[in-house]
C-alpha positions in Angstrom: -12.9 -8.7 -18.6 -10.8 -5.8 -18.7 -7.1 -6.4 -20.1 -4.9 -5.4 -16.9 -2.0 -3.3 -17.5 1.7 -4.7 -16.5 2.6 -4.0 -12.9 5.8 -2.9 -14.1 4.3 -0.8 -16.3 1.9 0.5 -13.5 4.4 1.5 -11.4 6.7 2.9 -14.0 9.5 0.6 -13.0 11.6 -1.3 -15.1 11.6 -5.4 -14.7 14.6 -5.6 -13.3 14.2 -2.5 -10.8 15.3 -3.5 -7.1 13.3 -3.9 -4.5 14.0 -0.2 -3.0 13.1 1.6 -6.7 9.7 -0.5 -6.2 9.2 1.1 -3.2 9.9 4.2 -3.9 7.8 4.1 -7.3 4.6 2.9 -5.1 4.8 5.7 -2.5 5.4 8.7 -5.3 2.6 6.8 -7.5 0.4 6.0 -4.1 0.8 9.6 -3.5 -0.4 10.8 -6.7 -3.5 9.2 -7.3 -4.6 9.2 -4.0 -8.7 10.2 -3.5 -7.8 12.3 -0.7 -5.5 14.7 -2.8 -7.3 14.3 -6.2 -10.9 16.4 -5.3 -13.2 16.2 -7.9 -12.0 13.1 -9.3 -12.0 10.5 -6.4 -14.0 7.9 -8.1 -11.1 7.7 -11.4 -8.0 8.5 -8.5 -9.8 5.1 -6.7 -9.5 2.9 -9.8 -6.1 4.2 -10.4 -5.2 3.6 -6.6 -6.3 0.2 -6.5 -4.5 -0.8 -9.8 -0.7 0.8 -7.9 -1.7 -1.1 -5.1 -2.5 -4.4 -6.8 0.9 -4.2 -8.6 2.7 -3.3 -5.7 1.1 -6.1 -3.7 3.1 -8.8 -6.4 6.1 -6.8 -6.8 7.0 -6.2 -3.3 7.0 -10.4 -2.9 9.3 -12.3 -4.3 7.3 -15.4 -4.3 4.8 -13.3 -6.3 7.1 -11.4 -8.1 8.8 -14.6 -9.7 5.0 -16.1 -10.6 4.3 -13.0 -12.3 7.3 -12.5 -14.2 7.0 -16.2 -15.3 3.5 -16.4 -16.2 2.1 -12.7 -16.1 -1.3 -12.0 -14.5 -2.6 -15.5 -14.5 0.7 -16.8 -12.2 -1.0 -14.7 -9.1 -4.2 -14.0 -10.0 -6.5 -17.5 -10.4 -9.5 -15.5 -11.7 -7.8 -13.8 -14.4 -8.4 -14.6 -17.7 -11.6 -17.0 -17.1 -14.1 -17.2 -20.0 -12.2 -15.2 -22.6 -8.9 -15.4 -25.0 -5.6 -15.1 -24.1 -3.5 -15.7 -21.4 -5.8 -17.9 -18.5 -5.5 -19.7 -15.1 -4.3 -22.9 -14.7 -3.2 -24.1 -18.4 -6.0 -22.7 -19.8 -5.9 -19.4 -22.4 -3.2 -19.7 -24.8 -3.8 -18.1 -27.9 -8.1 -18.8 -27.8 -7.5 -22.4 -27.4 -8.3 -24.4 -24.0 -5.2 -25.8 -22.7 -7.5 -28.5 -20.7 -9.8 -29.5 -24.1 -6.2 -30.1 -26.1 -5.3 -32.5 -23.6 -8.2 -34.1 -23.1 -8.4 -34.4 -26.7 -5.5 -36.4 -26.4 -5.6 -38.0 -23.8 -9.2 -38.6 -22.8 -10.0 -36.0 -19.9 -7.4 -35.7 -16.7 -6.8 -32.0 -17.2 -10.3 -31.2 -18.2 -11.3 -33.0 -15.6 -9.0 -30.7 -13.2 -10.1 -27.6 -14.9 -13.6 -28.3 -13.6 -12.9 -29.5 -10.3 -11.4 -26.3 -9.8 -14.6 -24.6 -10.5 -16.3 -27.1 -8.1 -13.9 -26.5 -5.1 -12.8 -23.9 -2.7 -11.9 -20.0 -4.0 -11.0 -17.3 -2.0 -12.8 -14.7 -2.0 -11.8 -11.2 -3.4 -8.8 -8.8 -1.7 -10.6 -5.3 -0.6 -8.5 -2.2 -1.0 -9.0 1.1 1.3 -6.9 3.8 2.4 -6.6 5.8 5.5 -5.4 9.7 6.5 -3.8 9.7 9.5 -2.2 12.8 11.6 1.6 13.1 12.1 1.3 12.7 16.0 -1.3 9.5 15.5 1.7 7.7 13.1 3.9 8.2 15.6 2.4 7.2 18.4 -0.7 4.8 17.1 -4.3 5.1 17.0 -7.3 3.0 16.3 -9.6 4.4 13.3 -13.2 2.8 12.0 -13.3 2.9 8.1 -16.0 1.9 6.0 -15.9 -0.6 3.2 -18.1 -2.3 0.9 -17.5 -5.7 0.4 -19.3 -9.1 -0.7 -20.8 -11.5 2.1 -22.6 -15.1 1.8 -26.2 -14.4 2.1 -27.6 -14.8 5.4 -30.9 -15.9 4.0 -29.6 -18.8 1.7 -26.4 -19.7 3.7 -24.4 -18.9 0.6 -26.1 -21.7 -1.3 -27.9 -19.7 -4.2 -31.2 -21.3 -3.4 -34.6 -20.2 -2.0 -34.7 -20.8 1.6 -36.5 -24.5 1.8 -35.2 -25.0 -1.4 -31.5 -26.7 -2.5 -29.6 -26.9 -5.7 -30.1 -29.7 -7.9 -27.8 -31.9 -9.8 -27.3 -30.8 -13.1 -29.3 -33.1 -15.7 -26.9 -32.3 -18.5 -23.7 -33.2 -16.5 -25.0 -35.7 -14.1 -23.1 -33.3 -11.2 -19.8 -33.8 -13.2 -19.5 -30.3 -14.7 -18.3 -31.7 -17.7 -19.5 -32.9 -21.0 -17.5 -35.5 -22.7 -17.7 -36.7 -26.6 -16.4 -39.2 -28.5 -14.9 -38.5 -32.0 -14.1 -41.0 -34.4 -11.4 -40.6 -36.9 -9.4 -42.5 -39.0 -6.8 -43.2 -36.4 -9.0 -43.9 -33.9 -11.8 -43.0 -31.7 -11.0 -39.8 -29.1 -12.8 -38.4 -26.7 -12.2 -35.1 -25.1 -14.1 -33.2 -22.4 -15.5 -29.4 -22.3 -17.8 -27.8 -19.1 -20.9 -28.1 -19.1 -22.9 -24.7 -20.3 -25.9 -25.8 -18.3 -24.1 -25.5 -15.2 -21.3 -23.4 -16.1 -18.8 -26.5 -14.9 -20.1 -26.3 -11.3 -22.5 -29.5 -11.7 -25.2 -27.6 -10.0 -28.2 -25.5 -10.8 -30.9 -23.9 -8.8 -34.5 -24.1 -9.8 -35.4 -21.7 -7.5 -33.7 -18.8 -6.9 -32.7 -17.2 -3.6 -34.3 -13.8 -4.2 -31.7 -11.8 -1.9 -28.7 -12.2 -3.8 -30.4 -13.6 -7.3 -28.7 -17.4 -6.8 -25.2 -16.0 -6.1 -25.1 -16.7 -2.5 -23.8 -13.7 -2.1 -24.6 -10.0 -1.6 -22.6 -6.4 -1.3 -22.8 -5.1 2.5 -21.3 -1.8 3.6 -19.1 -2.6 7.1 -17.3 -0.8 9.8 -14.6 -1.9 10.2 -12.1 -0.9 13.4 -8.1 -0.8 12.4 -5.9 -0.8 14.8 -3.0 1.6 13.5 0.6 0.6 14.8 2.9 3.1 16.4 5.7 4.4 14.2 4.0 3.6 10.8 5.4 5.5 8.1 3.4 7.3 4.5 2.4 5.2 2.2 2.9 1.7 4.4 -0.1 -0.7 4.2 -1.7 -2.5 7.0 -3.2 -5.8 6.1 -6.2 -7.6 7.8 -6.6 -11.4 7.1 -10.1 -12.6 6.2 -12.0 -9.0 6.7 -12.6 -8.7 2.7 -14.7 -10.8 0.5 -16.2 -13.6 1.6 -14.9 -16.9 -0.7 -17.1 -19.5 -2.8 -17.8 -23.1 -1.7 -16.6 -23.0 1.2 -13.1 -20.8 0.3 -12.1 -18.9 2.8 -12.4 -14.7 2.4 -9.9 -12.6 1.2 -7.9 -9.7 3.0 -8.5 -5.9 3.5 -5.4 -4.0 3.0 -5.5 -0.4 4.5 -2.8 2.4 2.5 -1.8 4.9 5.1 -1.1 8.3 3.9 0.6 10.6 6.9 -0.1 14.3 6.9 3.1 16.5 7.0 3.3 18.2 10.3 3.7 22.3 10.6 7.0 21.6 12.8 8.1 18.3 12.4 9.8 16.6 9.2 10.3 12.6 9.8 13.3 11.0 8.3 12.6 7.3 9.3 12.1 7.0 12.7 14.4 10.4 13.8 12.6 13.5 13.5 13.8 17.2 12.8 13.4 21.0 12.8 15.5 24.2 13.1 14.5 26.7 15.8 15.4 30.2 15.7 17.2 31.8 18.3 18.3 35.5 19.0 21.8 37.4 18.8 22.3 37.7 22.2 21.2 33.9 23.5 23.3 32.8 20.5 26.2 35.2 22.1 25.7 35.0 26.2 24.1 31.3 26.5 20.2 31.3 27.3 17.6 28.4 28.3 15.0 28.0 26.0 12.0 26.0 25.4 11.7 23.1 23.0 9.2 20.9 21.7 9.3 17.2 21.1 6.4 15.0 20.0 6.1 14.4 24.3 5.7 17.9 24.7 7.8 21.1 25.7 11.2 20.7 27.2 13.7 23.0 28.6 17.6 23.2 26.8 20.4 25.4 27.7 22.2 26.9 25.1 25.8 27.3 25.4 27.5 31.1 25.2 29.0 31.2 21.9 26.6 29.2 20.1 26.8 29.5 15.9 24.2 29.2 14.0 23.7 26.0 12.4 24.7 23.8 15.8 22.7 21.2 15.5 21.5 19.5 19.1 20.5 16.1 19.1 17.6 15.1 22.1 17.8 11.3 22.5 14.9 9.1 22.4 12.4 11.7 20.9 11.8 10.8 17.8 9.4 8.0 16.3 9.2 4.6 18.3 10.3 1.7 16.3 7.9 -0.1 14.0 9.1 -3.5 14.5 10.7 -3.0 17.9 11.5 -1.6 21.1 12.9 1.9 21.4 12.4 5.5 19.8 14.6 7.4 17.1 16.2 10.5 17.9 15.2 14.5 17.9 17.3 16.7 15.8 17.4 20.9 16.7 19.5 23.0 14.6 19.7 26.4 15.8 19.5 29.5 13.5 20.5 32.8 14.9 18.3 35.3 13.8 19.8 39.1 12.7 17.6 41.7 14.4 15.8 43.6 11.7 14.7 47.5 12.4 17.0 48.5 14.8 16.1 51.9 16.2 19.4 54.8 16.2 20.0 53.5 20.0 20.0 49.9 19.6 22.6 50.6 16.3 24.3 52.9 18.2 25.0 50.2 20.7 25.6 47.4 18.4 28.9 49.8 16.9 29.8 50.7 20.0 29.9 46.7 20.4 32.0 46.1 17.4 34.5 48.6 18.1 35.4 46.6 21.1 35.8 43.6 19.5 39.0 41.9 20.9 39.1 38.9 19.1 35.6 37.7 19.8 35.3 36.6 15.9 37.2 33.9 15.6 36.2 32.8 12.1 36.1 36.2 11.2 39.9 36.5 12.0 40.5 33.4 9.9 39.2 34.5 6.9 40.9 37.7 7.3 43.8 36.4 7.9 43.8 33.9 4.6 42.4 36.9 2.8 45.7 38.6 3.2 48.1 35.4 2.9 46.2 35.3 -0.3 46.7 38.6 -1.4 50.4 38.7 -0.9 51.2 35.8 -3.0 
């Protein structure tokens, strides 16, 4: 099994980082090795996406957070570590050496005995990782998308039991069903007995003479699903949307594991978000700027009409309530932001200058922060 990197490490965040630098580490890292924006490389971007969005997944929790920085990998992942050196589930892993066969060296079985019955019982099957590109207006206002995933399902023609249909698994001879193979040693202080799995079974006190030949005695087999998300209104880049028991199916009767969907927003051509307000400057000409006008803005509802006031600078910035994003966990909408630029005319013909210093030459005050200047200009000077 591959050595996992550290989640800290993953996300490029320190141990002690705060719960907002984690955040903000997953959505620049999410962002980087995303499929969608990596072409050419999707299949190594993938790998890389999964692993930020494992480590995020632990980091984000506390409860997780806290198993992991306690016991690493093995404190919130069961599976890691099973079959080879270092640190394992359970007690098991330390250094090459079987935490459960110390023990039960010891102290004749109990947590070998555990160890197996671990093996034996209930496991929840495997988390399944996708992502999702969504439009500006479909994050904002929802939108249900089918994506496909591969995952593992029990076999439909074994029922999940590994065997060849008409067929069950047997009790393993070795073991007698225990999954475990205990010895006595003698010594000189005594006679100890201590308690390993059984290699015949692999610890699960079964095996199966014949077969299933669908999914090769696994009792289980890869299937390629549609799957239909329901995207909620006002979700934001790089938020993940989780769906309980639509990933791998579990063992012995476990139950399956999770899909969780990444969602990456596209950036809009208008529109910049800043949580759930919205933004964008609109351009508006000398003379509306100067005499007032009426003019025509858009919201994510569509266009609506705004009068702008005579003497309007450039740089006001008018705020349209309740047209922003609606809340993700609540009721209500943020706020639309307009800030109005006035736009110098460019290419003026001889008339239209003409006119425009004919304009200036009558100026009886108009510039007000023109005059100011001016006027602290010359205070300055005189000192």
């Amino acid at each position: 099994m591959a050595e996992k990197r550290d989640y800290y490490e993953v996300l490029g965040v320190s141990k002690g980082a705060s719960d907002d630098e984690i955040k903000k580490a997953y959505r620049i890292a999410a962002k980087k090795c995303h499929p969608d924006l990596n072409p050419g490389k999707e299949a190594e971007a993938e790998e890389k996406f999964k692993e930020v969005n494992e480590a995020y997944d632990v980091l984000k929790d506390p409860e997780k957070r806290s198993r992991y920085d306690q016991f690493g990998h093995a404190g919130v992942d069961p599976n890691y570590g099973a079959g080879g050196a270092g640190y394992g589930g359970g007690f098991g892993g330390f250094g090459g050496f079987d935490m459960g066969d110390i023990f039960d060296s010891f102290f004749g079985g109990g947590f070998g005995g555990a160890h197996s019955q671990r093996k034996n019982g209930p496991r929840k099957g495997r988390d399944v990782q996708q992502s999702i590109v969504i439009t500006f207006e479909e994050a904002a206002f929802g939108v249900t998308k089918d994506i496909a995933i591969v995952r593992t399902e029990m076999c439909d023609s074994c029922s999940g039991s590994g065997a060849k249909k008409g067929t069950q698994p047997v009790k393993c001879s070795v073991c007698g069903g225990t999954g475990q193979i205990r010895t006595t040693q003698r010594t000189p202080f005594g006679n100890f007995q201590s308690t390993a799995t059984c290699q015949h079974c692999n610890g699960t006190g079964k095996t199966i003479p014949n077969p299933c030949p669908d999914c090769g005695g696994t009792g289980q087999k890869k299937a390629r699903r549609t799957i239909s998300v329901n995207v909620p209104a006002g979700i934001d880049n790089g938020q993940t949307i989780s769906l309980r028991g639509e990933g791998c199916s579990g063992t012995n009767g476990g139950p399956s594991g999770d899909l969780y969907i990444t969602v990456t927003v596209m950036k809009h051509e208008l529109f910049e978000r800043h949580g759930a307000d919205v933004s964008f400057e609109i351009p508006i000409s000398f003379v509306s700027a100067a005499l007032g006008d009426t003019i025509r803005v858009p919201t994510l509802d569509g266009e609506v009409e705004y009068k702008i006031a005579e003497g309007t600078q450039s740089g006001t910035v008018f705020k349209f309530k309740g047209k922003g994003i609606p809340f993700l966990r609540g009721k209500g909408r943020g706020d639309q932001y307009v800030k109005v630029i006035v736009e110098v005319p460019r290419g003026l013909s001889s008339k239209q200058k003409e006119i425009l210093r004919e304009f200036e030459g009558m100026d009886n005050g108009n510039y007000k922060e023109k005059s100011k200047f001016f006027d602290m200009m010359n205070k300055f000077k005189k000192k």
